[in-house]
C-alpha positions as CSV (number, residue, x, y, z in Angstrom):
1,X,11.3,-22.7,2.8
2,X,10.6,-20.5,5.3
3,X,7.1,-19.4,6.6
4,X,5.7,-15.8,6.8
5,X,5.0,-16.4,10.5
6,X,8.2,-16.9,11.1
7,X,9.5,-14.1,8.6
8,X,7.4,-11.6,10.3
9,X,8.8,-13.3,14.0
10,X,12.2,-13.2,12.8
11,X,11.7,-9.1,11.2
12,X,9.8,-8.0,14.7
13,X,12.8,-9.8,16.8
14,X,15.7,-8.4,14.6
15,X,13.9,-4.6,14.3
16,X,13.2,-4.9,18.1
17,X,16.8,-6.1,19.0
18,X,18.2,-3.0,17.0
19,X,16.4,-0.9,18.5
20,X,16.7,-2.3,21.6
21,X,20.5,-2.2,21.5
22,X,20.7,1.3,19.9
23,X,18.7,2.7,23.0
24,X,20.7,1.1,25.5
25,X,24.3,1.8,24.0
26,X,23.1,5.4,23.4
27,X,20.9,6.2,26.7
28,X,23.9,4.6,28.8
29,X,26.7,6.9,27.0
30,X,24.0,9.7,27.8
31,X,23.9,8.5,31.6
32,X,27.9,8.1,31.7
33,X,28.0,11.4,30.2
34,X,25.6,13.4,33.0
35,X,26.4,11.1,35.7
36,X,30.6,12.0,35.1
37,X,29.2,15.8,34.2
38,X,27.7,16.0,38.0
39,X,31.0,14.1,39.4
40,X,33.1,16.7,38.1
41,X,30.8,19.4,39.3
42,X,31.0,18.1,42.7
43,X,34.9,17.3,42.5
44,X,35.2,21.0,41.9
45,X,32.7,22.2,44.5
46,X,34.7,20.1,47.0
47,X,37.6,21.4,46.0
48,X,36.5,25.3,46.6
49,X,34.8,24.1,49.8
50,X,38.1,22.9,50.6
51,X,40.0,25.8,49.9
52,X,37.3,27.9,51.8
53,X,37.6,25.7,55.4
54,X,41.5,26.4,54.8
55,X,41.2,30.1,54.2
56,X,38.8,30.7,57.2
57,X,41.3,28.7,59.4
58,X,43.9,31.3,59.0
59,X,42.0,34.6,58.7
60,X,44.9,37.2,60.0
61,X,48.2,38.2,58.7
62,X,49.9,36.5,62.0
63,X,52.4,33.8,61.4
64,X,51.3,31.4,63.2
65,X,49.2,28.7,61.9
66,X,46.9,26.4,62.8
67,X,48.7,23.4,61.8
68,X,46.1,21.0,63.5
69,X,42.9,22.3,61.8
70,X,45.0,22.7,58.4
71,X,46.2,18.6,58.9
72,X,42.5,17.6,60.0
73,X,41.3,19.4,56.5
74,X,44.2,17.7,54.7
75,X,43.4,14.4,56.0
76,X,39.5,14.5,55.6
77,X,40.6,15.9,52.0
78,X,42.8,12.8,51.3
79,X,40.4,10.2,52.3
80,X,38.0,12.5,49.1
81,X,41.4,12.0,46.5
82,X,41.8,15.4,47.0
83,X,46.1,15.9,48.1
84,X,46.7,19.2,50.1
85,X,49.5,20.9,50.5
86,X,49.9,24.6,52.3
87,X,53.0,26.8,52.2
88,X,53.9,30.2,53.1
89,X,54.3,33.8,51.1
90,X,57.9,33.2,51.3
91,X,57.4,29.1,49.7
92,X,57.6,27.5,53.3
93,X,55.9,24.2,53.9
94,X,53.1,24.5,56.7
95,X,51.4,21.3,56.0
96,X,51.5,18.7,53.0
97,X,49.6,15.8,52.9
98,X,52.2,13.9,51.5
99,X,54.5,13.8,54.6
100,X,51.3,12.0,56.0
101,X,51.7,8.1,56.4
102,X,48.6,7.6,54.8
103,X,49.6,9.3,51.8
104,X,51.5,6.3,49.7
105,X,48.7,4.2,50.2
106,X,45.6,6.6,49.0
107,X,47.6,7.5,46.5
108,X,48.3,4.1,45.5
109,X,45.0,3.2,45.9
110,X,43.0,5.9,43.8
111,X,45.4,5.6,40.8
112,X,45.3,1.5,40.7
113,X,41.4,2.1,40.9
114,X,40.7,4.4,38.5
115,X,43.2,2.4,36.0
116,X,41.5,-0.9,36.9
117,X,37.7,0.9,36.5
118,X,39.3,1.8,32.7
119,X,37.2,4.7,33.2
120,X,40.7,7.1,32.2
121,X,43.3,4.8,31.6
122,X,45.4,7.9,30.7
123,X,44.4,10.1,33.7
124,X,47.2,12.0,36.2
125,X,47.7,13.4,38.8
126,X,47.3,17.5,38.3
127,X,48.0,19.8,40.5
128,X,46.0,23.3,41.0
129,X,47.2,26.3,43.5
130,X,44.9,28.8,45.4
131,X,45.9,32.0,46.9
132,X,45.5,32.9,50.9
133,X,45.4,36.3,51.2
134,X,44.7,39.0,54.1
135,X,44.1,42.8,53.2
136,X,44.4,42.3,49.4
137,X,48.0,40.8,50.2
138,X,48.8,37.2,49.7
139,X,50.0,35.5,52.9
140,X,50.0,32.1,51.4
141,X,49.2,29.6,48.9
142,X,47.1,26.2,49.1
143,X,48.2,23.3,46.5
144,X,45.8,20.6,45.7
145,X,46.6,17.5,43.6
146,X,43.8,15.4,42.1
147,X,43.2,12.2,39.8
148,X,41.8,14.1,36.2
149,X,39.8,14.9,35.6
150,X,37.8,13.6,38.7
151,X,38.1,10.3,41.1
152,X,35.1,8.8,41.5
153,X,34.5,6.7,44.9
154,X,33.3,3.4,45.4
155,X,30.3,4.3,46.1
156,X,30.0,6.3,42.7
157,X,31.1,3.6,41.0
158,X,28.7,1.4,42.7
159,X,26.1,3.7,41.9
160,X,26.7,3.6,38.2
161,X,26.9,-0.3,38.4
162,X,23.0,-0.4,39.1
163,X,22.4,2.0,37.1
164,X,23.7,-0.1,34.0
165,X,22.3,-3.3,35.8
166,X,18.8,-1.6,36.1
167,X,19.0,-0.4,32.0
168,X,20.2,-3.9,30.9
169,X,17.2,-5.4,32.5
170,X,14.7,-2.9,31.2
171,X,16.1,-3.4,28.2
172,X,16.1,-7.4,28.3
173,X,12.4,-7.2,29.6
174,X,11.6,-4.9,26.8
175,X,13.2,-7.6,24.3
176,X,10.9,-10.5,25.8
177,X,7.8,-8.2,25.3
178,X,8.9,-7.4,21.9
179,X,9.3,-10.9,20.7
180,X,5.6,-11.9,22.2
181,X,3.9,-8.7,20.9
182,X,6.0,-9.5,17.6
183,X,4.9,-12.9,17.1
184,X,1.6,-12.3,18.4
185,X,1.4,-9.6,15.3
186,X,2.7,-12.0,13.5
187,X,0.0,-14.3,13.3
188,X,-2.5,-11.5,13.5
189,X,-0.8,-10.5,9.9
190,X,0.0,-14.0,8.3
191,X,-3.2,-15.9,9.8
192,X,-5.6,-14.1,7.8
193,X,-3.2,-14.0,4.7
194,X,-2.9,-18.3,4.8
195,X,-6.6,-18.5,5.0
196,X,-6.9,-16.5,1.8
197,X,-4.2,-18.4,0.0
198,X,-5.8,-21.7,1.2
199,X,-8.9,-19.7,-0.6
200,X,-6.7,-19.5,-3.9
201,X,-5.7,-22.8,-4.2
202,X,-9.4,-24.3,-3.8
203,X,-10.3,-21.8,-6.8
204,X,-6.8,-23.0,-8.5
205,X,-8.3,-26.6,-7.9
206,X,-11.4,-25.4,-9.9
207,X,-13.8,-24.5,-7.0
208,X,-15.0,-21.6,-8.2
209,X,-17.4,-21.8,-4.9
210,X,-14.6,-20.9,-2.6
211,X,-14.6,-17.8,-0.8
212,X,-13.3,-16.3,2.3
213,X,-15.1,-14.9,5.1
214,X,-12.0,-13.6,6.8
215,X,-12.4,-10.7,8.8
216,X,-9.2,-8.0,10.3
217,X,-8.3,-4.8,11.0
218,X,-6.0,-4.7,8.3
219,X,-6.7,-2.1,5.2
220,X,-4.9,-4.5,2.9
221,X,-5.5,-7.8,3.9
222,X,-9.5,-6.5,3.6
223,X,-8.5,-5.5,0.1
224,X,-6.8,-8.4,-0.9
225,X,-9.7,-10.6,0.7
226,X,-12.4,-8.6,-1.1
227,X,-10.2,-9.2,-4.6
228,X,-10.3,-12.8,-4.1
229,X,-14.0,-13.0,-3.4
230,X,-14.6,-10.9,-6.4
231,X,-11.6,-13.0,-8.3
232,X,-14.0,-15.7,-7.4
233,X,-17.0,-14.3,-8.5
234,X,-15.9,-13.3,-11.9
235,X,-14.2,-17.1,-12.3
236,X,-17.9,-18.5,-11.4
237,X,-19.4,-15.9,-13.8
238,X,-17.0,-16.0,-16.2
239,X,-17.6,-20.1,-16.2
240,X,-21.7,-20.0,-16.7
241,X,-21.0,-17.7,-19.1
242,X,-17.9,-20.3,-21.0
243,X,-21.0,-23.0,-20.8
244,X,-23.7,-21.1,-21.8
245,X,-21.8,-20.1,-24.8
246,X,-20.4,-23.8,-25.5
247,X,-24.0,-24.5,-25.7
248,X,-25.5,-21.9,-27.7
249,X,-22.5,-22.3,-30.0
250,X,-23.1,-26.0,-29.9
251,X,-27.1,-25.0,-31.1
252,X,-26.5,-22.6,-33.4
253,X,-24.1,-25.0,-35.2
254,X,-26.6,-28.2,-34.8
255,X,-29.8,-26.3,-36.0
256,X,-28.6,-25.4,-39.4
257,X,-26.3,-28.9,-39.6
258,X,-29.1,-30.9,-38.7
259,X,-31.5,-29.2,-41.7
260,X,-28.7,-30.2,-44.3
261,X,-28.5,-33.4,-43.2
262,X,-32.2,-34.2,-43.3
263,X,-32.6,-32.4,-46.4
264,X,-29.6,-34.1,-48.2
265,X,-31.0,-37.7,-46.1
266,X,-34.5,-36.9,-47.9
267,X,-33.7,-36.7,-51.5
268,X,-31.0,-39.7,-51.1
269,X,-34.0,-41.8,-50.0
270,X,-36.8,-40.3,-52.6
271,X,-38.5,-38.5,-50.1
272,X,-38.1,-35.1,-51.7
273,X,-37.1,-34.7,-55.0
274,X,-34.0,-33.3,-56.0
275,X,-35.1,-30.1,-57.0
276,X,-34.3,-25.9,-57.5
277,X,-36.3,-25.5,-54.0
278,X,-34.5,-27.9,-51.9
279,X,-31.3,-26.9,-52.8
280,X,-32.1,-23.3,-51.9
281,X,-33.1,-24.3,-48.6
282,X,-29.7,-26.2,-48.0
283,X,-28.3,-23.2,-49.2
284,X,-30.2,-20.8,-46.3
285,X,-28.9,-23.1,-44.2
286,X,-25.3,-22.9,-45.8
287,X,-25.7,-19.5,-45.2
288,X,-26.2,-19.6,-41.9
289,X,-23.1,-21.3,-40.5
290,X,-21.1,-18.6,-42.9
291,X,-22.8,-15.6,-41.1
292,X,-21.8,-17.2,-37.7
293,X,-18.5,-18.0,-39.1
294,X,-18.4,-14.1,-40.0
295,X,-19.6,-13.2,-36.5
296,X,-17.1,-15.1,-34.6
297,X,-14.0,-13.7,-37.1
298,X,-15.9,-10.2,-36.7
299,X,-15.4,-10.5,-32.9
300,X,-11.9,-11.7,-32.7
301,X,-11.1,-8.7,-34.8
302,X,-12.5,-6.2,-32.6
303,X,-11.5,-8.1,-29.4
304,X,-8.2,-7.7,-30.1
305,X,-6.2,-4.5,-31.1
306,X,-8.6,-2.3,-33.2
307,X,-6.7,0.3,-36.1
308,X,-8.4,3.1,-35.8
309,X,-8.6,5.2,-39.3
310,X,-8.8,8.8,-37.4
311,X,-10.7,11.6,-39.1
312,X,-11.9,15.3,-38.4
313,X,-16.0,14.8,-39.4
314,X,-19.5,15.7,-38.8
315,X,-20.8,13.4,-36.5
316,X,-24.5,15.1,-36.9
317,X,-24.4,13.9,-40.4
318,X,-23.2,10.4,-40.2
319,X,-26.4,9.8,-37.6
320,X,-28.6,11.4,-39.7
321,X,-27.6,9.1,-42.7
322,X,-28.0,6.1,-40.9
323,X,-31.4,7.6,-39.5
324,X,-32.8,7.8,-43.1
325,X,-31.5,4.0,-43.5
326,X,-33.2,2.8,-40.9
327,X,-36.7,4.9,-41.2
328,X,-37.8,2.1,-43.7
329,X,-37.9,-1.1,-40.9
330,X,-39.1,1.2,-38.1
331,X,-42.0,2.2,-40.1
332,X,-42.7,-1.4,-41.2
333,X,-43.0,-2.5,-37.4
334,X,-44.7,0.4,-36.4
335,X,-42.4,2.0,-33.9
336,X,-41.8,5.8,-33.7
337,X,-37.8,7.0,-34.3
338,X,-36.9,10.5,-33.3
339,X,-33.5,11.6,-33.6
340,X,-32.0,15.0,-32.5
341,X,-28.5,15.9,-32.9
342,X,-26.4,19.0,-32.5
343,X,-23.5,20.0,-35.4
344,X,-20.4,17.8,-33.6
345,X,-17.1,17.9,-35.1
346,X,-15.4,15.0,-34.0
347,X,-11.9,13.2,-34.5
348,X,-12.6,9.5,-35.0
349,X,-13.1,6.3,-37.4
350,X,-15.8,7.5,-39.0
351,X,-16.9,3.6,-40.2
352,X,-16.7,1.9,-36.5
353,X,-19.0,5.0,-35.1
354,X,-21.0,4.2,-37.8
355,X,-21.0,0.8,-36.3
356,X,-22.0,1.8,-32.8
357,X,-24.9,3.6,-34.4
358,X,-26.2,1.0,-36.2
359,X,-25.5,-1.4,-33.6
360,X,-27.4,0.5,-31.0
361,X,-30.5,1.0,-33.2
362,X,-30.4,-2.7,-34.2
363,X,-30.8,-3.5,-31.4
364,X,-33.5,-0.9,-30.2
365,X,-35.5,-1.9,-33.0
366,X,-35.5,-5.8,-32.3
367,X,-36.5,-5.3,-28.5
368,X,-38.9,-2.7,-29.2
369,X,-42.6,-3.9,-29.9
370,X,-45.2,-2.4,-32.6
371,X,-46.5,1.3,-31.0
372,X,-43.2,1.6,-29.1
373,X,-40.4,4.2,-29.8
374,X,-37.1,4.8,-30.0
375,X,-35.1,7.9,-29.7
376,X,-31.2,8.9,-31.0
377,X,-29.9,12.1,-29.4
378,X,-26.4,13.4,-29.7
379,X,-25.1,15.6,-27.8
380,X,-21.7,17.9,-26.4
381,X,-20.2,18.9,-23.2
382,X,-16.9,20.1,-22.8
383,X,-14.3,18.3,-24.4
384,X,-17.0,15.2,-25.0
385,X,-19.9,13.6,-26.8
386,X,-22.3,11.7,-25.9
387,X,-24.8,9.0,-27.9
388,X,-28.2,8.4,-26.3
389,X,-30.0,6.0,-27.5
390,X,-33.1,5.1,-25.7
391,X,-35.9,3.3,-26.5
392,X,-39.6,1.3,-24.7
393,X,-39.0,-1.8,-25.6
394,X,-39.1,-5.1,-23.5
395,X,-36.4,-3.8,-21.1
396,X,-33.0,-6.3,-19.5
397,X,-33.8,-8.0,-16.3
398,X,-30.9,-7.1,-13.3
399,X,-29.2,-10.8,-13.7
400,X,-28.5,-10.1,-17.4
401,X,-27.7,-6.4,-17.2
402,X,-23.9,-7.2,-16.1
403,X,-23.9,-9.6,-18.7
404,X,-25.2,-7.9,-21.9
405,X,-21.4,-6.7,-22.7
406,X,-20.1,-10.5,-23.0
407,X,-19.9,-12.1,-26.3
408,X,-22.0,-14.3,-27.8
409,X,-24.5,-13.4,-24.4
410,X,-28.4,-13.2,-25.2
411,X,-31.0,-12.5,-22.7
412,X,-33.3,-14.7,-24.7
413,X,-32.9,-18.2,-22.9
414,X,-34.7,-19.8,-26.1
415,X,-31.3,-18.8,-28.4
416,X,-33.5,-18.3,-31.5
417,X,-31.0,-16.0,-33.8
418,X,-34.6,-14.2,-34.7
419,X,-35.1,-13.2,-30.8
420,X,-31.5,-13.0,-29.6
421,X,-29.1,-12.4,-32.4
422,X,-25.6,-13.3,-32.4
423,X,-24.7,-11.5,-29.3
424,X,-21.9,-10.2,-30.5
425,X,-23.5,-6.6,-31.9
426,X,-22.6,-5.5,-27.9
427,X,-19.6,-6.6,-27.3
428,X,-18.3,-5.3,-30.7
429,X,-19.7,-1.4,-29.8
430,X,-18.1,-1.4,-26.5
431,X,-14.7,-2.5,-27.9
432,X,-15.0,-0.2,-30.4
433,X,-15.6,2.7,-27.7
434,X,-12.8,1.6,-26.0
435,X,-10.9,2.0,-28.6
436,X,-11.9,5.2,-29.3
437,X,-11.1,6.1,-25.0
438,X,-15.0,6.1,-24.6
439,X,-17.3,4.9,-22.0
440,X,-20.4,2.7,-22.6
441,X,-23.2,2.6,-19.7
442,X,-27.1,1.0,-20.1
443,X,-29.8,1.3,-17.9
444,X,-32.8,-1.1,-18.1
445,X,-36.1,-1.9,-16.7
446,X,-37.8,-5.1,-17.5
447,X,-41.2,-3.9,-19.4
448,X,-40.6,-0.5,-19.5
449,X,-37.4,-0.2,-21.8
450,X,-33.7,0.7,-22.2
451,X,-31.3,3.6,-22.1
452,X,-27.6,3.2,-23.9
453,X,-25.3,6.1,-23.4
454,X,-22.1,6.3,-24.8
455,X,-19.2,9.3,-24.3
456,X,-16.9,9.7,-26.6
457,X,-14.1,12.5,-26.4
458,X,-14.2,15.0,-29.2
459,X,-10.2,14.3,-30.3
460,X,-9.5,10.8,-29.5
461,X,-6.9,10.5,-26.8
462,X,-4.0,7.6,-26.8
């Protein structure tokens, strides 16, 4: 199986190679291109300069030419590839460069050189005429055959040999440099993302401990470090919380099981008699385990996926209703309740807001001691509404504010249902405002009291 270091290797090597090769196939047919361009150019600028020399050698109308300065032009011009041949106005030969001895040869020799370059496999010899003329009257005409559509020397030739020899290097230096920057990347990118996975398995392997300090540059290897930490935080959480319930599970199950047992243990041996009164305690106790019994079924109910029976009502009365319910036990504890409400239409399951209501004051009223109060405001903004419910009770402390939300999770350390409850009332309201596409937010302060806000959209949204 192979590695990401040597995926990413592999990827850099094969990208840089491509491009690589694309630039030096493409900036070579540019040089070829340009470098033949400014051949031609300067084939045809000889050429003219040729033709120029010729004309100025025989500037009058006489017949007589200067055969030797015409044959020292045509020769110098041969050596270039360039073959010169002069005649009269009446088609008379003066000079041609093929009557030359030296002419077979050069001939010979540029064709077989340009074939043998492959540069034009298919080129010929053409053949172009200029015009001498004197007083606007032509006196004769100059011929000159050449390779097409240029020759190129051997020192062109030469020329563009280094040139290809210089790009080939650039561009095998630039390959070497690719493949160390590459793999250096590579292990910039895949050393990080090992450490992490090493990370992974030790929280696979049940160290929830395991985190990674890793530090880079990288946007995304930072995020996927910072999910792993936080993976590993919520495992560890998660974990207390998995023991914490096992254990108050464990007590609320042994409390009652245990008073049955010494109750039933007692009248077997004649401690107690078997009477009316004992047999109500055993029942209390009976009752007991079937209310946790309910709470747990009550829990997975709303923990998994909640019907919602959706309909248009007065959420101002409903809260008002449940006010009057609960006046009774506030004023037997001696706390204050104040509720203020605006007339709210709302689209919702009319029973599970009810819910949320009563769990919220519940709970207000359990944490909330004699002369405190407690306050239910509802509210509308927009296309929301929010539940306040706030009250001065004995507050959360900040380690068991993240945790209020979980089930079965009670601040109370001593786990006395009296105290703490099921811990379920919590976890039930904010399923139920999920459910609803609400949001669910307390704030807290140890001694002084707590604030639970809850926004609900006005028409329920899927």
């Amino acid at each position: 199986m192979i590695t990401l270091r040597k995926k990413l290797s592999y990827s850099y090597m094969l990208l840089a190679l491509f491009c690589i090769l694309l630039i030096s196939i493409v900036g070579n047919r540019l040089m070829e291109n340009q470098f033949y361009t400014y051949i031609k150019h300067n084939n045809d600028k000889k050429i003219q300069e040729i033709v120029t020399l010729i004309r100025q050698n025989h500037s009058s109308s006489s017949i007589d030419w200067d055969y030797q300065g015409i044959e020292e032009i045509g020769l110098l011009a041969l050596e270039q590839g360039f073959i010169i041949k002069v005649t009269d106005d009446l088609g008379n030969v003066i000079w041609d460069a093929a009557s030359s001895s030296r002419f077979q040869k050069i001939q010979s020799d540029i064709t077989n050189a340009m074939k043998a370059r492959a540069l034009f496999p298919k080129g010929r010899v053409i053949e172009k005429e200029y015009p001498i003329t004197f007083d606007s009257k032509t006196i004769g005409t100059i011929h000159i055959s050449n390779y097409a559509p240029f020759y190129t020397t051997e020192a062109d030739i030469a020329f563009l040999n280094t040139l290809n020899f210089t790009l080939l290097g650039v561009a095998l230096f630039s390959l070497i440099a690719s493949l160390l920057v590459g793999t250096y990347m590579a292990q910039r990118i895949s050393n990080p993302i090992l450490r992490v996975v090493k990370t992974a398995m030790f929280l696979a392997e049940g160290n929830l401990k395991a985190t990674s300090t890793e530090k880079t540059n990288i946007k995304e290897i930072n995020e996927l470090i910072q999910a792993i930490n936080y993976l590993a935080e919520s495992l560890e959480q998660q974990e207390e919380l998995r023991k914490r319930l096992t254990a108050d599970v464990a007590h609320e199950l042994r409390t009652p099981l245990a008073a049955i047992r010494s109750y039933i243990e007692a009248m077997l041996d004649g401690v107690w008699t078997f009477d009316q009164e004992r047999l109500k305690s055993c029942h209390e106790e009976l009752m007991r385990l079937t209310r946790m019994i309910k709470d747990i079924e009550k829990l997975s109910k709303y923990e998994g996926e909640i019907t919602l029976n959706k309909r248009q009502f007065n959420l101002h009365e409903v809260a008002q209703q449940i006010v009057a319910n609960f006046e009774h036990e506030f004023e037997n504890k001696g706390i204050e309740l104040a509720f203020h409400a605006e007339y709210t239409e709302i689209v919702a399951d009319q029973d599970k807001l009810s819910q949320v209501i009563i769990n919220l004051l519940s709970n207000a009223l359990k944490y909330t001691n004699e002369g405190g109060s407690v306050k239910l405001t509802i509210s509308k903004f927009n296309h929301f509404v929010e539940i306040t419910v706030t009250d001065t009770g004995i507050g959360i402390s900040e380690d068991d504010l993240p945790h209020v939300f979980e089930r079965f999770y009670r601040a109370d350390k001593s786990r006395t249902r009296s105290t703490g409850g099921s811990g379920i009332g919590l976890t039930i309201t904010r399923a139920i405002v999920k459910a609803h596409g609400g949001k669910i937010k307390i704030e807290s302060t140890v001694g002084v009291g707590t604030k639970v806000n809850v926004i609900l959209p006005k028409v329920h949204i899927y």
